[in-house]
N, C-alpha and C positions, 0 to 999 in steps of 0.2 A: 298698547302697553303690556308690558312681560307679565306673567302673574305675580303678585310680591312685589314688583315696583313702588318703588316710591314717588310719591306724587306732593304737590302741594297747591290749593289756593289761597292767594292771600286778594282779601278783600278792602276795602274803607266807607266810612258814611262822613261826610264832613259836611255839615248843613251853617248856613248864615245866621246870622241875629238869636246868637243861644244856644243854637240844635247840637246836636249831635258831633263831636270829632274823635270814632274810635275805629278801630280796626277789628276784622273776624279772619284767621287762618284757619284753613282746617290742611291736615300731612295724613294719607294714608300712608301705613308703610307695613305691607303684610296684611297681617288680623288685625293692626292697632289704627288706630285714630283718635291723634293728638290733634286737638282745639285751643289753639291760644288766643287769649283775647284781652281788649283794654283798648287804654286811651294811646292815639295815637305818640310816635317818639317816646314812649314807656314799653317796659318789658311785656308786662302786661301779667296772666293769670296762666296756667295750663291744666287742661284736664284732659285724659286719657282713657280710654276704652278698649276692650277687647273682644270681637269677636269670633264665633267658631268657625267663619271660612272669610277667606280675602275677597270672594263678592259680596257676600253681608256687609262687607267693612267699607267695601266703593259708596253701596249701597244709603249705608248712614251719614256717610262723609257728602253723598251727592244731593240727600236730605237736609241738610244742615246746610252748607251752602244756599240751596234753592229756598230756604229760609231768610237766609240773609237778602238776599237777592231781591224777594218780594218786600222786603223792609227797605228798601230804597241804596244797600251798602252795594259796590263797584267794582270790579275788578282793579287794581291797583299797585304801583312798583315801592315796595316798602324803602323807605326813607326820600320819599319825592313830597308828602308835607311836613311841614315845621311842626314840633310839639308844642304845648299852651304857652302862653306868654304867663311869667310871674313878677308881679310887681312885689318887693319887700319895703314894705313905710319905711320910708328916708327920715329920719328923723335926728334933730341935733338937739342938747340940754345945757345948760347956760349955769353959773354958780349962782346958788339963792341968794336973794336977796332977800331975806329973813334973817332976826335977828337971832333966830336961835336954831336949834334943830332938833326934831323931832324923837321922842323918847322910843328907840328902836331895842326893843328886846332881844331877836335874835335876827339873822341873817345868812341865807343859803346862795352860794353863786354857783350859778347853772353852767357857767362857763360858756355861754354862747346867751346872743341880742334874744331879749324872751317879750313876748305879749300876751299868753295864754295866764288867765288864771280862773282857778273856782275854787271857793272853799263852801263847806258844809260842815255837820256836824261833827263827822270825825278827822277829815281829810283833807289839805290844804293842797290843792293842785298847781303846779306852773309848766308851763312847754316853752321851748325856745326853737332857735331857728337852726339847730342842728338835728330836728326831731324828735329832740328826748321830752319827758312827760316826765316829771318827780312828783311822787306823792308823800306825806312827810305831814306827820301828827301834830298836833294842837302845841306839842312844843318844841318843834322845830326840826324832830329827827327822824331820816329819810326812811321811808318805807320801803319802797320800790321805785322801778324807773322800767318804763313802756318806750321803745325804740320804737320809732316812726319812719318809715323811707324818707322823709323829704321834710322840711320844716313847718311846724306848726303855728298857725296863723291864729289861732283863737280857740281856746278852748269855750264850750256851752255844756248847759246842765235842761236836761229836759223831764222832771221828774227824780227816778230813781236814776235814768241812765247816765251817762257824760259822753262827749265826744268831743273831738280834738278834728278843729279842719285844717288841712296840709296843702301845703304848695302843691303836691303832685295832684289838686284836683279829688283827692278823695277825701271823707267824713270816716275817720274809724272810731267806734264804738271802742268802751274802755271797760265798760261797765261790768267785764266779764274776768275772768281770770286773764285770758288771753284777747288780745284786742282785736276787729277785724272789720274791714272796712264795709261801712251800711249805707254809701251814698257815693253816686260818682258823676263830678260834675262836669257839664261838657268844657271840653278844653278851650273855647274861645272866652269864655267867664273869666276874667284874671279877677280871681275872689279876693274881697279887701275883708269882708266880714262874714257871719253867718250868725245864724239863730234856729232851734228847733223847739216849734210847738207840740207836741200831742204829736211825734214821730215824721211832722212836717216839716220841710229842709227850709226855710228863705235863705238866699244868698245877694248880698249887696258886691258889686263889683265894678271897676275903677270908670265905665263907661258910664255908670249911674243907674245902672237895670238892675231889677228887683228878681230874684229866679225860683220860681216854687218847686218842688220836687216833693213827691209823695211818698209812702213809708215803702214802696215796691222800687225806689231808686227810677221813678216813672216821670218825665217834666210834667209842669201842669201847667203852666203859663209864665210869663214874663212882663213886667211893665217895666218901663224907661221914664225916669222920673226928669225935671225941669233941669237936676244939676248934674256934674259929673263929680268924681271921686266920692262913690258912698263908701262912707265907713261904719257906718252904724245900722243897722237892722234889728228889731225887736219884736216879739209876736205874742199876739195871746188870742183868745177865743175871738175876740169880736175885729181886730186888726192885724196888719205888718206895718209897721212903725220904717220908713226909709228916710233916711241922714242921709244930706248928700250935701255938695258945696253949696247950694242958695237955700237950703231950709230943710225942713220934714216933712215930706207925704205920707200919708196915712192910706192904704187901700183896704177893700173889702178881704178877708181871707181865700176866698172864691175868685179873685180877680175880675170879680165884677167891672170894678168899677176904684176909680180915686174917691174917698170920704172927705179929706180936707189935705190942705195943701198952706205952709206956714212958714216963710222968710226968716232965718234968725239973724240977718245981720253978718255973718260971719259963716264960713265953711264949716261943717257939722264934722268934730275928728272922733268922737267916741258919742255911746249912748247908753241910757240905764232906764230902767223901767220899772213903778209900781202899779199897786192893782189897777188907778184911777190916772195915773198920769206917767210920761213919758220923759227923761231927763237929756237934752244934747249941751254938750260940751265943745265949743266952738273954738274957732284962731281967731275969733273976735275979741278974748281977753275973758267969755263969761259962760257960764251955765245957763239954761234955761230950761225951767219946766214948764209943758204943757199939757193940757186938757187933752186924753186920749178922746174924750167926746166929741169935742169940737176944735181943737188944735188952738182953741188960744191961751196965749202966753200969759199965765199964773203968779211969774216967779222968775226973779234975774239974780241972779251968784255972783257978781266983777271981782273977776280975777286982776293980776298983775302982767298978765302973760296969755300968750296963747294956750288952751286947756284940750291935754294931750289925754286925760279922762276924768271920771267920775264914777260916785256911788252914793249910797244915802243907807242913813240906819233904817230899820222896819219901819215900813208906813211915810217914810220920809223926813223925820223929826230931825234930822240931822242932814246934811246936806255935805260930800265930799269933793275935794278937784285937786287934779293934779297938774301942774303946767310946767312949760316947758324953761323954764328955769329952779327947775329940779327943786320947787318947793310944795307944797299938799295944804289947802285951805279946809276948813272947816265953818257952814253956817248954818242959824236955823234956818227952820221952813220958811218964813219970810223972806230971807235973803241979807241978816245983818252976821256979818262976818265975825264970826269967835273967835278963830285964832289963825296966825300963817307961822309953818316951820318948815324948816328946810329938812330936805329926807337926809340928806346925805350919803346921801345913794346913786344922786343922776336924776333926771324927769321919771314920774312915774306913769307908765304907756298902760299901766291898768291895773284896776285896783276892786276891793271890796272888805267890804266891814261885816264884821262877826264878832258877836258875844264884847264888845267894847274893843275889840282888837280891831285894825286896820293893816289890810294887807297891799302890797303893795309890789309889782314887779315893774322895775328901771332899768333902763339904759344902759346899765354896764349888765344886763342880765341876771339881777340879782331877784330873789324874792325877799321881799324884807314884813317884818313884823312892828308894826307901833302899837305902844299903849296908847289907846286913847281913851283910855281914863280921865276923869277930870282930875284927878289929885297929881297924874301922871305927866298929864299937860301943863296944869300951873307951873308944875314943878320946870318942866324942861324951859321952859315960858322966863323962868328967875337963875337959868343956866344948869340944872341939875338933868342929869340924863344917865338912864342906868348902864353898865359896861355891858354893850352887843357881846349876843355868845355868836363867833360862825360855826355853822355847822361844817360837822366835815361828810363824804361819804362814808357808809361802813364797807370795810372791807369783802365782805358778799354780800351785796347789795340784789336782792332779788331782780332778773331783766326781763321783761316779755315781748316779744317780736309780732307782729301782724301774725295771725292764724291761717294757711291756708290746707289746715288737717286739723282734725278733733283728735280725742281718745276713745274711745270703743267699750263697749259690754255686751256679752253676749245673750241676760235677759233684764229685762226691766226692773229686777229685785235688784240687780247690782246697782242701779241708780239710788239716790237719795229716795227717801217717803216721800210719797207726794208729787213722784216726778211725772211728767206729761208727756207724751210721743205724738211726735209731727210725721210728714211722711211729705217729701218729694212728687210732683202730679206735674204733668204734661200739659201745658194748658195752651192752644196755640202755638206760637210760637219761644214762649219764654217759659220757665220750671217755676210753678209756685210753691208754696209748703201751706199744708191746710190739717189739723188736728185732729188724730186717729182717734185720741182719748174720752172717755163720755163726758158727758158734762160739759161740750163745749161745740161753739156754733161751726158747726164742720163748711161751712159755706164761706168762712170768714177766711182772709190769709194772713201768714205768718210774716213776721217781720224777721228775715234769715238772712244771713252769711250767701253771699252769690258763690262767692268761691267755693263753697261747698256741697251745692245743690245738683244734685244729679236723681233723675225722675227713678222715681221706683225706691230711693235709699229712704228710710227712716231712721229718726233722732229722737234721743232722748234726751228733755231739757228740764233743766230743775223747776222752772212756774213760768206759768203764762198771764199776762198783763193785758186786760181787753182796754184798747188805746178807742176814746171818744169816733175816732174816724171809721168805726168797724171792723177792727184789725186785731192781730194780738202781738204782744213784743214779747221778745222772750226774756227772762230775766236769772242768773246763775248760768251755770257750766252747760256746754252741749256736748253731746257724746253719741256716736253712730251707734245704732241696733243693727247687729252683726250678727 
């Protein structure tokens, strides 16, 4: 080869039962060496290098490779496998058969089929399947909007963070100004839901397998539960709660081991969770809750229809369902039914309650808002229902794009008070981020941006979050020390 040549290899890892389907190229071309990497049949990420002579450059490029190599990836003719399979919930909604309809305050159309929602204190989240992410205040009016490459499957809230999981297989973090993807799952998973613990990935997927993944984008195990189509997953300290067509398995967080294992009668299509008990939402027409302790069944909700989801007020005092004839039940904790209204909206595919408001995203892709007030309810109950505001978009509606660049400062005063520097480290085979600044357990690793990481670069990040598993998350804006 001429000196300056351009070269390239392009590699694959595609492993059975969960592993691995992504790709590693590396292109010298001169002093430069361009790494592009991802999931297979995706564009993937690139990073680029420079250095001071064209054998240095062979040199790094033949290190990287022989990297890969030793991790089991192949030499390989790029577009000779298929990329992930994606399954999108087929789902149809039927006119209520309730006599009245629900007192809907306001109402946003996403303008595309939506399932993602979360709301908190300030901010009411929705995602749909063209990959937008709308956030939009307590009364209705659009904050911003987070573009997504590929469609969003379920948004989750894991503490302070949020994450939005996408068809294309990746988890992006929202939680920042700019969003960027913190988990990447392997392409045989055709993910139907997800959940994050304490910065721990579960992923339930259409085969019935349960997929752990650690806050390093690292797998940890996998279990294959009795049913196939899970839809539901839910986690907390002492379990992962898995929904699948013949009931809920409950395993250890460690993947020890199955805890209990619990028939609902009907295929499991949604799932909600308190501190003490675990909520599935069936095509068997009902809710059930059960004993995170012991998996047994508490509590049954009979719907009219197959129940496309659910939620409950704090502690459980209230119990919600949505079914597929586009109407939203309310019971107490016992299980005797208060009220049935019609959304008017379409089935509602997911939903949650805040502050007496119930939220709710339907089928026509809408995010809708009910009073569920009791004076609000009688009222709709005896035909009385306030006039929907729809929102509209504002005309500069702030947009943010997946990150795969920061902004920069050239010393650490330019940062916020109080801000913290990370540093990029060679570790093996993979770039970990590990905490330059005192005060902090420098052994521990950073939960970071992969697209960003390159050994030797240090970051400046507004606070650090030490997450139960040993770790730290980062929390506010990142910014390279240049």
């Amino acid at each position: 080869m001429s000196a300056g040549a351009r070269s390239t290899t392009y590699l694959e890892l595609s492993q059975e039962n969960g592993g691995a389907h992504k790709f590693y190229e590396v292109t010298v071309d001169g002093q430069t060496v361009t790494v592009r990497y991802g999931r297979i049949g995706a564009d993937g990420q690139t990073q680029t290098s420079t250095f001071p002579t064209v054998e240095k450059a062979r040199v790094a490029a033949a290190k990287k490779v022989g990297e890969k190599v030793r991790r089991g990836y192949a030499p390989a003719v790029p577009g000779g496998r298929a990329p992930r399979a994606v399954t999108r919930r087929q789902v149809a909604s039927a006119p209520s058969t309730a006599r009245a309809v629900a007192p809907v305050l306001w109402r946003f159309g996403t303008g595309s089929a939506a399932f993602g929602i979360h709301v908190d204190g300030d901010r009411r989240w929705v995602g749909n399947q063209a990959g937008d992410v709308y956030t939009l205040d307590h009364e209705g009016d659009v904050l911003a909007r987070f573009s997504l490459p590929d469609g969003v499957k379920c948004l989750v809230a894991d503490d302070f963070w949020i994450y939005a999981g996408c068809d294309d297989g990746k988890v992006y973090d929202l939680s920042s100004k700019l969003p960027f993807a913190a988990y990447d799952i392997a392409a045989d998973v055709d993910i139907f839901w997800l959940d994050i613990h304490e910065g721990v990935l579960n992923v339930s997927d259409r085969a019935g397998r349960l997929t752990v993944i650690d806050h390093e984008d690292e797998h940890q195990w996998t279990r294959r539960s009795q049913g196939s189509n899970a839809w539901m997953v839910r986690a907390d300290d002492r379990a992962v709660y898995h929904g699948h067509h013949q009931g809920v398995t409950a395993y250890a967080p460690d993947g020890s081991g199955e805890l209990w294992n619990t028939p609902t009668g009907g295929g499991v299509l949604f799932g909600w969770q308190e501190d003490d008990t675990v909520y599935a939402g069936t095509g068997h027409h009902k809710v059930q809750r059960l004993s995170k302790a012991t998996g047994a069944i508490e509590a049954t909700y009979a719907c009219d229809s197959a129940v496309y989801s659910c939620a409950t007020s704090p502690g459980g005092r209230f119990v919600f369902a949505g079914d597929l004839a586009s109407s939203v039940y309310c019971f107490d904790r016992d299980g005797t039914r208060l009220w049935k209204l019609g959304t008017g909206n379409g089935a509602a595919l997911s939903m949650q309650y805040h502050d007496e408001r119930l939220y709710l995203v339907t089928t026509d892709g809408s995010l809708i808002c009910v009073d569920a007030t009791e004076a609000a309810i009688t009222a709709a109950q005896r035909g009385t229902v306030p006039v929907v505001r729809d929102v509209k978009l504002a005309a500069a509606l702030p947009t943010y794009a997946p990150a795969t660049a920061v902004g920069s400062v050239t010393t650490v005063s330019q940062a916020p008070t109080g801000s913290v520097v990370v540093e990029c480290v060679q570790d093996g085979g993979r770039v970990r981020v590990h905490v330059v600044s005192e005060g902090y357990d420098t052994s521990w690793n950073v939960q970071f941006p992969r697209a960003i990481r390159e050994p030797g670069a240090r970051y400046v990040v507004d606070a650090l979050h030490a997450a139960a598993g040993g770790f730290y998350r980062v929390r506010g804006d990142i910014r390279r020390l240049v």
